[in-house]
C-alpha distance (Angstrom), angle and dihedral (degrees) to the residues before:
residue distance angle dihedral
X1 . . .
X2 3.73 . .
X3 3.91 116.4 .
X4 3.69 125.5 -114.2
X5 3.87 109.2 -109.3
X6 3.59 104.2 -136.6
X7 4.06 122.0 -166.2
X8 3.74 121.4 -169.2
X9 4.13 118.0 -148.6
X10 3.40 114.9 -158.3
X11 3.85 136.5 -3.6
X12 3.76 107.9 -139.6
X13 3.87 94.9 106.1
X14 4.41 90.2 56.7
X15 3.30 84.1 164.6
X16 3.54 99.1 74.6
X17 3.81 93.7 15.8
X18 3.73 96.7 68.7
X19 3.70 92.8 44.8
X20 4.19 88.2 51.1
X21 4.01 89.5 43.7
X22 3.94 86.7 52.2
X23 3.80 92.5 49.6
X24 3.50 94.7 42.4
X25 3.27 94.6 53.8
X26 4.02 109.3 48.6
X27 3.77 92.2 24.7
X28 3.92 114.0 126.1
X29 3.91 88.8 -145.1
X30 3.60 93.9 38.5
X31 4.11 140.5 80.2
X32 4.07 120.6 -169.8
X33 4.15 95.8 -131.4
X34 3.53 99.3 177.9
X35 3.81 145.9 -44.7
X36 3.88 127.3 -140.6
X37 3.64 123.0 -172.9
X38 4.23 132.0 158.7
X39 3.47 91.9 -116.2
X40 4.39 126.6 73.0
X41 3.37 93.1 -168.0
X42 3.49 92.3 55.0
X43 3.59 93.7 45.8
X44 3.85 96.4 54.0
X45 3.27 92.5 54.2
X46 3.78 89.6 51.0
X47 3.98 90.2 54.8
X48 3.61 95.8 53.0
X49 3.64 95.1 59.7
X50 3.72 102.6 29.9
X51 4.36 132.1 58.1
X52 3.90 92.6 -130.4
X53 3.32 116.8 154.2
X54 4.01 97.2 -132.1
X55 3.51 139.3 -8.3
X56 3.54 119.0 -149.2
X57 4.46 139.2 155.0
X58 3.96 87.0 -125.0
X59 3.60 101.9 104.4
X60 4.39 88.3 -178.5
X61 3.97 85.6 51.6
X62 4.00 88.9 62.3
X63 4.11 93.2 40.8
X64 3.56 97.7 42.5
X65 4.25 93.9 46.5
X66 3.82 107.5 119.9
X67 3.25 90.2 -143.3
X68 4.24 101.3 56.9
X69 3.66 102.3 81.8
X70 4.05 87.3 176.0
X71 4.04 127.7 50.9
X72 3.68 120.2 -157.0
X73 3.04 112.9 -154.8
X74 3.63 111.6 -160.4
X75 4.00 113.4 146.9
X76 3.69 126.0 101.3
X77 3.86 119.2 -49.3
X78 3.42 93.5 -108.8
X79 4.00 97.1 60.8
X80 3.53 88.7 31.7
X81 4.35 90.3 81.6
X82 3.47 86.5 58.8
X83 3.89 105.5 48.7
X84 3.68 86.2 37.2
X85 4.59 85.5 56.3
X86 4.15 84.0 44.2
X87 3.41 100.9 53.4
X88 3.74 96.4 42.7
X89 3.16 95.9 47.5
X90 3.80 85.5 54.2
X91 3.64 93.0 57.8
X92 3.81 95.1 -107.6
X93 3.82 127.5 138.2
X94 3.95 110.3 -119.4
X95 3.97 138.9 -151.9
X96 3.65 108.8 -172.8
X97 3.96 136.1 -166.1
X98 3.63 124.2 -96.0
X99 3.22 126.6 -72.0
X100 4.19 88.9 36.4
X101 3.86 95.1 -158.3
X102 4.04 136.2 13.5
X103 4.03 83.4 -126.2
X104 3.60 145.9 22.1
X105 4.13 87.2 -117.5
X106 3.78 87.4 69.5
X107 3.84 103.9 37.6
X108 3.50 84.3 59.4
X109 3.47 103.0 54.1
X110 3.51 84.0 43.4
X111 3.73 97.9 61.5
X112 4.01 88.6 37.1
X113 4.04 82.4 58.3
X114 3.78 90.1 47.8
X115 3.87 92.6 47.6
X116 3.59 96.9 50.9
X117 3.68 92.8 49.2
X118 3.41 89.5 51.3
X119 4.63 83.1 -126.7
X120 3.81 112.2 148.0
X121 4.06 101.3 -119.2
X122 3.55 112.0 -156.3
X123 4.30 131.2 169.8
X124 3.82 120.4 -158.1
X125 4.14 94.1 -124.2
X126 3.63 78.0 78.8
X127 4.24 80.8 69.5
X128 4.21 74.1 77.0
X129 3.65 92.4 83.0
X130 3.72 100.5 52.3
X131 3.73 94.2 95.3
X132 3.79 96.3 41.6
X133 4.06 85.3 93.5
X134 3.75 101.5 64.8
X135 4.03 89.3 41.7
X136 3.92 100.7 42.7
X137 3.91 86.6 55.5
X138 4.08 91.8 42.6
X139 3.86 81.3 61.9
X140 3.98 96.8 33.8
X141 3.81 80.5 58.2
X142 4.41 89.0 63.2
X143 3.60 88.0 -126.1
X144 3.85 98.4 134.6
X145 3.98 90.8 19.0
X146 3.64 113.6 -134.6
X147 3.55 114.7 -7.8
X148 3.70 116.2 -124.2
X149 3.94 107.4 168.6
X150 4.26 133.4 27.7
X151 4.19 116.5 -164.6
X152 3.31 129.6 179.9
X153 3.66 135.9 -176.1
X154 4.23 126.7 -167.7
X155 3.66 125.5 159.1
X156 3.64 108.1 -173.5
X157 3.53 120.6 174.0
X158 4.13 122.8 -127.9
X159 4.18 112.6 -49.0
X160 3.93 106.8 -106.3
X161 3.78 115.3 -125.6
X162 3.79 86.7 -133.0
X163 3.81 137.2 -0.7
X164 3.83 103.8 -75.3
X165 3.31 103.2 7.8
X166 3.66 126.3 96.6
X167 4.33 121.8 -154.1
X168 3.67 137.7 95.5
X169 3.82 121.9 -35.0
X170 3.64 140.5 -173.3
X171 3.67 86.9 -105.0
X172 3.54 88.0 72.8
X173 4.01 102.8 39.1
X174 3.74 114.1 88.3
X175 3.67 88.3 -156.3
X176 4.31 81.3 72.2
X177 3.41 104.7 31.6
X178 3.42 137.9 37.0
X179 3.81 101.9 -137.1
X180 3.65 141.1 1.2
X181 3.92 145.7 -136.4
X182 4.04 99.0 -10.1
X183 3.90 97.7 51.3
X184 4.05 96.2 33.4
X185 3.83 87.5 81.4
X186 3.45 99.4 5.8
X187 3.37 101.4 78.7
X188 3.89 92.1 57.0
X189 3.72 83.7 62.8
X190 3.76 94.1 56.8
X191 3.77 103.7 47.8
X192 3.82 77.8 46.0
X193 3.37 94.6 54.2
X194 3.91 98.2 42.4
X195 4.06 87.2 60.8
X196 3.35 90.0 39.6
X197 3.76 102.5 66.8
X198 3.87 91.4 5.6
X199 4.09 98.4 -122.2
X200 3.00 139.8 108.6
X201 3.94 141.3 -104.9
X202 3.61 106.2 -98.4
X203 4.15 110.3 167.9
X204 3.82 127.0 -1.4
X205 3.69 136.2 -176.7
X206 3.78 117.8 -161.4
X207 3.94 139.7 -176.0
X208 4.00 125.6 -162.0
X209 3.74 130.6 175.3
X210 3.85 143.3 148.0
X211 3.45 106.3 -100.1
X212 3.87 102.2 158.2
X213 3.76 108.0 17.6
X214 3.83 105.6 32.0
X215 4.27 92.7 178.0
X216 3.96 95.5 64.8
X217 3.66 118.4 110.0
X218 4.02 87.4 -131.9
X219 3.96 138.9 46.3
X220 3.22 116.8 -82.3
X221 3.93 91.6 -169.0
X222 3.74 124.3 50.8
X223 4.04 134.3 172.3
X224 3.68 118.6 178.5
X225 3.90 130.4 -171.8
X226 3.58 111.4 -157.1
X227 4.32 123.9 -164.2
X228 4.33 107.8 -144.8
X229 3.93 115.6 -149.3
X230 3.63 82.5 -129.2
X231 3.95 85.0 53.0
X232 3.64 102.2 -113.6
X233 4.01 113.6 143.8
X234 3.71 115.1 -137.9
X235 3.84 120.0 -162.6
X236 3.75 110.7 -159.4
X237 3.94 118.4 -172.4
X238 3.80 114.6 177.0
X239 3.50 139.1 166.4
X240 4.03 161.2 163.1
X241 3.92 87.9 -143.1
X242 3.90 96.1 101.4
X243 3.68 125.6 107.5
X244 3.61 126.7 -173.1
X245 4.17 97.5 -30.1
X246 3.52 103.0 51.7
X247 3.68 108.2 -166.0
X248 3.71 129.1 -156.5
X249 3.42 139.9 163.1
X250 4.03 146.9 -176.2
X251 3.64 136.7 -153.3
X252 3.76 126.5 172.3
X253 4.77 94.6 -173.9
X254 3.97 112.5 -165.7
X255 3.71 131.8 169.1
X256 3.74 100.6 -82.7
X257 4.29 103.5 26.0
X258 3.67 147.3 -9.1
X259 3.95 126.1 -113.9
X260 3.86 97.1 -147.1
X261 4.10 127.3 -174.2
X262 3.40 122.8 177.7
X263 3.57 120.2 165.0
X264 4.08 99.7 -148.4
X265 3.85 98.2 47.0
X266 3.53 98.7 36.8
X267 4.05 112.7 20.7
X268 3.94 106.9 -136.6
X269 3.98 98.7 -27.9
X270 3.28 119.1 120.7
X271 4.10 109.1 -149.4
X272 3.23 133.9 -152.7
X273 3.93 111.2 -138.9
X274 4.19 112.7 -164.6
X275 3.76 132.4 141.5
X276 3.29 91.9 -72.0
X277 3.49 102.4 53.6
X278 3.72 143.6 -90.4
X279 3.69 127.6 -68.3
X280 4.09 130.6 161.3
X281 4.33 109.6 -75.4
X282 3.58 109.3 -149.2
X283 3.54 109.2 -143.6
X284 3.58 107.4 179.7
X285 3.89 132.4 -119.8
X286 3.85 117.4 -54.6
X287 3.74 112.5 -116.0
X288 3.32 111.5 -47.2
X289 4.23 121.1 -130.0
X290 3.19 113.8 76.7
X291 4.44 132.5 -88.8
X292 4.04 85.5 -58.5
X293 3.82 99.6 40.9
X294 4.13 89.5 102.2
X295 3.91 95.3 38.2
X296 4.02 82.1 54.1
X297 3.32 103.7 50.8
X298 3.89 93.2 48.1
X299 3.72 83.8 54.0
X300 3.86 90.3 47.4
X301 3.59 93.9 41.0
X302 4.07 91.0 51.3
X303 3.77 90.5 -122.6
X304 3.64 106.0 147.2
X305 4.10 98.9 119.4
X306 3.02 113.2 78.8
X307 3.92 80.2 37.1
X308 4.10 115.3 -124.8
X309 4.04 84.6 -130.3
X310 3.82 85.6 71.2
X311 3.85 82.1 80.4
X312 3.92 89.8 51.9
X313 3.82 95.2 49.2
X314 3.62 92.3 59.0
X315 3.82 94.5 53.2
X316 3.65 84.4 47.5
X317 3.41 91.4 56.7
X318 3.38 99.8 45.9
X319 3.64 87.7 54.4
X320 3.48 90.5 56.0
X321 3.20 99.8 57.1
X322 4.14 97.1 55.0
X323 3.90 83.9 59.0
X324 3.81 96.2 49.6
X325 3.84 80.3 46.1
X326 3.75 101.0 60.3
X327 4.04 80.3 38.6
X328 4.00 96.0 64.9
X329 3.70 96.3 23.3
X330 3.42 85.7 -119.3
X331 3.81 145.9 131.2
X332 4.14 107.3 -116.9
X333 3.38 127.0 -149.4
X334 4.27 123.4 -143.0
């Protein structure tokens, strides 16, 4: 079976970049076409630590490569609508960075591009639902009866522009992105959540402020309430004012127990808290295959209408909605 040539555009999002690169490059399935970013330096250090074929700062030379069936995307959000256009419009599947658009106007013409050319259009918050598996048959199982109430703590400290080296980033320029700390991890959360307890986001109330770094262009301090269809009340406080202990926490409450993770008191157990006590819940691995393994399968499946991004565009609008929220003052209603 022939591989799937994979080109990367754009290196702003490293986080997820060097995790594709490394998949790309050792994956069975896979083949590293090319990678294009702005920046040489950037891309010399990429080719002495991964097998792509070329590196080059032509973005259109990557998405119009007959031999890159798959685009990622992975540069600011900004830049990202228009290598997301390109490569559609070059007949090439695409995952793109999180957040996929700097407004719902141009996600959706992004997924109706996708659906007319029949690409598969797929953003990494989607990575969000990945754990929803092990947790949805935790509470399948009864074992903290119904679930009434989700909370989750992570202070993070500022996004680095580049693995050991500290300075602005585009996280941190409105001009790139559309929002700051709350969202950046936030959003995860949500299209976790959704697959989680499979509803929907139906009111939200949000607050944001600068509580550590007052000159940024975003917030550096986010918390989010969040209304389930199934009525389940998330309570989602995230943010970029961390320094060197970074705390975070997660607790899923339900009528009969709690399942409770918190990295400082616990190290990476998860524990299940009842009336008889707490001991260590094993939850099982997240789904297995790698940051691509869903994009691939929609592409091996032939799923590209309705487009995947779909998904994406609802957690992007639920995210919008907490920031128009703490905006007005207001509760808003999906």
């Amino acid at each position: 079976m022939a591989k799937l040539g994979i080109g990367v555009v754009g290196l702003d999002h490293w986080y997820t970049a060097f995790a594709v690169l490394a998949e790309a490059s050792k994956g069975r399935r896979l083949k590293l076409v090319g990678v294009s970013d702005p920046s040489r330096e950037r891309l010399e250090e990429v080719k002495r630590s991964h097998s792509a074929g070329y590196v080059t700062t032509n973005s259109r030379k990557v998405s119009a490569d007959p031999e890159v069936q798959l685009v990622c995307s992975l540069g600011n959000t900004r830049d990202n609508v228009k290598v997301v256009r390109a490569a559609l419009a070059a007949g090439k599947h695409v995952a793109c960075v999180k957040p996929m658009a700097m407004n719902l106007r141009q996600a959706d013409e992004m997924i109706a591009l996708a659906e007319r050319q029949g690409c598969v259009l797929w953003s990494f918050d989607q990575l969000g639902r990945m754990r929803a598996a092990a947790l949805r048959a935790i509470i399948k199982r009864g074992l903290i009866g119904q679930p009434i109430s989700f909370h989750q703590t992570a202070w993070s400290g500022l996004p680095l522009p580049w693995p050991g080296r500290t300075g602005t980033s585009w996280w941190i320029d409105a001009r790139l992105a559309p929002f700051g700390a709350w969202a950046d991890h936030a959003i995860y959360t949500i299209d976790m959540l959704r697959a989680l307890f499979d509803a929907e986001v139906v009111r939200v109330h949000g607050e944001i402020a600068n509580k550590r770094y007052p000159k940024l262009s975003v917030e550096d301090y986010g918390v989010g309430t969040l209304e389930f269809s199934n009525g389940v009340v998330a309570v989602l406080e995230h943010t970029w004012t961390g320094g060197p202990y970074y705390p975070s926490w997660t607790k899923i409450a339900g009528t009969h127990g709690v399942i409770h993770t918190e990295s400082a008191a616990f190290g990476d157990k998860t524990m299940l808290v009842t009336a008889k006590g707490a001991k260590p819940l094993k939850l099982g691995g997240a789904r297995g295959g790698g940051m691509l393994a869903a994009v691939l399968d929609f592409i091996a499946k032939g799923q590209a209408n309705p487009s995947p991004a779909r998904e994406s565009r609802t957690n992007l609008a639920a995210t919008f909605a907490v920031y128009r929220a703490a905006k007005t003052g207001r509760y808003v209603t999906l």
